[in-house]
GULUM-748325 format. One record per residue: residue number from 0; residue in three letters; x, y, z of N, C-alpha, C in turn. Coordinates in steps of 0.1 Angstrom, whole numbers. Each point is the difference from the previous one (the first is absolute). Example, Ala and Ser with C-alpha at 12.3 -4.5 7.8 and 13.67 -1.06 7.14 Angstrom:
2
0,ALA,132,-57,78,-9,12,0,9,12,0
1,SER,-4,11,-7,9,11,0,-8,11,8
//
This chain:
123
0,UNK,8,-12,0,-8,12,0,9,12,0
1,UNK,-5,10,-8,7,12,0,4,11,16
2,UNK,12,7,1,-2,4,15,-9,9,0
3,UNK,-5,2,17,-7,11,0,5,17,-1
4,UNK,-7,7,-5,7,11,-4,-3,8,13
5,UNK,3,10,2,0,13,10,-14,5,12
6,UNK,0,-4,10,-15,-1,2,4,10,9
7,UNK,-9,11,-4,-2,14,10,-11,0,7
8,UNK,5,15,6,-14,2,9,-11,-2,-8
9,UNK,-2,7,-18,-14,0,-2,-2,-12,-7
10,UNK,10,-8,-4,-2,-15,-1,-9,-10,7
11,UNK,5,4,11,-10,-9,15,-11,5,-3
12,UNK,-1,12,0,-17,8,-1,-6,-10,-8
13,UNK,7,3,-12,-8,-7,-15,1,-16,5
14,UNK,8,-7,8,-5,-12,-2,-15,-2,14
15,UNK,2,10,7,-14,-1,13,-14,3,-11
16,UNK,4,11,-8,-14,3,-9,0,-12,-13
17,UNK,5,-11,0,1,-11,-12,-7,-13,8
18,UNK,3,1,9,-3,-11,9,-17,10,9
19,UNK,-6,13,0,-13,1,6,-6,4,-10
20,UNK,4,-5,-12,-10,-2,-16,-3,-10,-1
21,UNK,5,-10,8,-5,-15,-5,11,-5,-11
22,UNK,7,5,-4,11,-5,-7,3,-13,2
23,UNK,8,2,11,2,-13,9,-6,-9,-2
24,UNK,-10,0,-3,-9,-12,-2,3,-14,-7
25,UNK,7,8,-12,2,-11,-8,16,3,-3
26,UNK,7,13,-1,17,2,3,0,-2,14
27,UNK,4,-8,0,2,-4,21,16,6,-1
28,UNK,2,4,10,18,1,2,7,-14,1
29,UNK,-5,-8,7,7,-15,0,-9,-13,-5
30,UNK,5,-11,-8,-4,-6,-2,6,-13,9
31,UNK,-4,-6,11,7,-13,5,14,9,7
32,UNK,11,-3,-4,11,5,6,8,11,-7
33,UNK,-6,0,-14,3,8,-9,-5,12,5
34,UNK,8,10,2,-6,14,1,4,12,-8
35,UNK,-5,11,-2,1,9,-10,-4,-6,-15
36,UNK,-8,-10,-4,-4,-3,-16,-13,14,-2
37,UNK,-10,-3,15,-11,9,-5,-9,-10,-13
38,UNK,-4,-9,4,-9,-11,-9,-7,-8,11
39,UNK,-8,-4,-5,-8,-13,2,2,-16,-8
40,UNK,4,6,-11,3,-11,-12,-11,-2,-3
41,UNK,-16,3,4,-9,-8,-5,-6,5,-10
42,UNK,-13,-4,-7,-4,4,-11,-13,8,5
43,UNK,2,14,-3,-18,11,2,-4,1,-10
44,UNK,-19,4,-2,-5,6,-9,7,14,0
45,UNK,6,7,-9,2,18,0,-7,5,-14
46,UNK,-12,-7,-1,-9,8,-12,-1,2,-10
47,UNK,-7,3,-5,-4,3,-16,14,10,-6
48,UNK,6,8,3,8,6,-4,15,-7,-4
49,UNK,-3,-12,14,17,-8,-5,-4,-15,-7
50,UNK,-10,1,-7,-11,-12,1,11,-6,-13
51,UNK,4,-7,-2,18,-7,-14,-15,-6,-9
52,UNK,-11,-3,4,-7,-6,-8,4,-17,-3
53,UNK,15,-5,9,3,-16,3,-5,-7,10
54,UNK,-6,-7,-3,1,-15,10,12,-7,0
55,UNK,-3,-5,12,14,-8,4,-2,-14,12
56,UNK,-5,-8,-2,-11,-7,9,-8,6,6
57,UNK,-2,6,15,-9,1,6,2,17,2
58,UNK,9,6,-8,5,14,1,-9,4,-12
59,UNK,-4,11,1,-9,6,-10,11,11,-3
60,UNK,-3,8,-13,7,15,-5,4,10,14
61,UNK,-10,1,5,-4,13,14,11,-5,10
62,UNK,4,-15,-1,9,-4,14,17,2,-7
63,UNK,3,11,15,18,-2,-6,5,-2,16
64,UNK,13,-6,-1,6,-4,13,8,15,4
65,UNK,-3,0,14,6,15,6,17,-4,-5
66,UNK,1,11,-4,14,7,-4,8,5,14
67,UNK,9,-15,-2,8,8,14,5,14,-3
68,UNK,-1,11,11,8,13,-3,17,5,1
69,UNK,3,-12,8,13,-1,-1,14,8,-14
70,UNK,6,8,2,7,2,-12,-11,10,-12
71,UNK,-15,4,3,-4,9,-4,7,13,-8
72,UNK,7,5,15,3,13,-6,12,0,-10
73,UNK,2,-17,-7,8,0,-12,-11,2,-11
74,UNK,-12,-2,-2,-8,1,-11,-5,9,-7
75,UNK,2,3,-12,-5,13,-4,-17,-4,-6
76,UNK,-3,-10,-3,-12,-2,-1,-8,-10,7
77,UNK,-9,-3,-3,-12,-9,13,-10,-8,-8
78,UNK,-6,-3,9,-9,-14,-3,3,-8,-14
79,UNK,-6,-8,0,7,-15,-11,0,3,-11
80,UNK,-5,11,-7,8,0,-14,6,14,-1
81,UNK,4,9,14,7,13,3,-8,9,-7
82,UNK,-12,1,5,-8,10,-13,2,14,12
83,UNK,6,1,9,1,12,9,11,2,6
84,UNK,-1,15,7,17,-2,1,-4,12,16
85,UNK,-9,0,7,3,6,12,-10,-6,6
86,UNK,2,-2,13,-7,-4,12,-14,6,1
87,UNK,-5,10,-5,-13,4,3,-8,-7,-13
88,UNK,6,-2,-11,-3,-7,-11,-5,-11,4
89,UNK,8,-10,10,0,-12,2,-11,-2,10
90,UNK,-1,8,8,-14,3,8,-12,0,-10
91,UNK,2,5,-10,-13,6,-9,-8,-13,-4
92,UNK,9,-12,-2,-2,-12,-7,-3,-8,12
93,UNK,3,3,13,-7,-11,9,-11,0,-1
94,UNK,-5,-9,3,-19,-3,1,-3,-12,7
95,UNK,-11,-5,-1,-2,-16,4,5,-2,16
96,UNK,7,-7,6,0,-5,10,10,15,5
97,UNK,7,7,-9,8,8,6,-8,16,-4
98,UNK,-13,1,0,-6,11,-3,-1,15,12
99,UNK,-4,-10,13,0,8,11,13,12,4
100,UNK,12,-9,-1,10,6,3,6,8,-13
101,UNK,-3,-4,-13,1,6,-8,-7,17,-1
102,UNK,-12,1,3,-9,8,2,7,9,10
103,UNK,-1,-3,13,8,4,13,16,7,-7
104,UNK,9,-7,-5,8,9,-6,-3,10,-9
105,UNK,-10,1,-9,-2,8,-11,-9,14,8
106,UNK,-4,-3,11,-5,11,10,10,7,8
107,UNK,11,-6,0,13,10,6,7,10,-5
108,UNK,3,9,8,6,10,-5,15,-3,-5
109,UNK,3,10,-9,14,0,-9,14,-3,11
110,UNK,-3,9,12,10,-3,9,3,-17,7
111,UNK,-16,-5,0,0,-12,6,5,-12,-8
112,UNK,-4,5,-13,5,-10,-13,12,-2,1
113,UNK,7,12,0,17,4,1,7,-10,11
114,UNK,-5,2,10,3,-12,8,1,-16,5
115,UNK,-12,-3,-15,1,-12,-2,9,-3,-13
116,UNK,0,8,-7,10,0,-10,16,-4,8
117,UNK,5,9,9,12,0,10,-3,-13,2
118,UNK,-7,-8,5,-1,-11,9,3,-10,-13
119,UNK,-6,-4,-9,0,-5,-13,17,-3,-10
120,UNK,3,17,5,16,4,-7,7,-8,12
121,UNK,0,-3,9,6,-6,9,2,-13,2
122,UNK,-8,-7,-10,-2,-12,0,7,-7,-12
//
């Protein structure tokens, strides 16, 4: 796994406001003994918007496996075929089981974002 990069004071912020969106939910910080992936490994509905239009046995289009965040802030683009290239982007496309917290971010202010951005860049 890639190291962790620089975690500041507004880092922490951003990861306390990542983790009271519900993030967490499915980016856990630890998986088993593994810590810092930020995954679940498992498969969610995230909606019509990221819907691949594939089956895959019992995985429909709408299901993709949480993307560990790990090594993030090397990526210049996102989700499975990199059709975005910033974190509020990548919010825009949650839906489905990740709609709540998706919402909940998109109601934050610019300063708050910033801080989960820090938290994100830190990872």
């Amino acid at each position: 796994r890639p190291p962790r990069g620089p975690v500041t004071a507004n880092s922490k912020k951003g990861a306390q406001l990542f983790d009271n969106l519900g993030c967490t939910g499915c980016h856990r910080p630890s998986l088993g003994s593994v810590t810092g992936a930020y995954t679940d490994l498992l498969l969610h509905d995230m909606g019509k918007a990221l819907d691949s239009g594939i089956k895959d046995g019992v995985a429909t289009g709408r299901m993709w496996r949480t993307m560990p965040l790990w090594g993030v802030r090397f990526r210049k683009a996102f989700l499975h075929d990199e059709r975005v290239r910033s974190y509020d982007k990548v919010l825009e496309q949650h839906d489905g089981e990740a709609a709540r917290p998706a919402r909940a971010y998109g109601a934050l202010p610019p300063q708050s974002r910033a801080l989960i951005a820090a938290f994100l860049n830190s990872l």
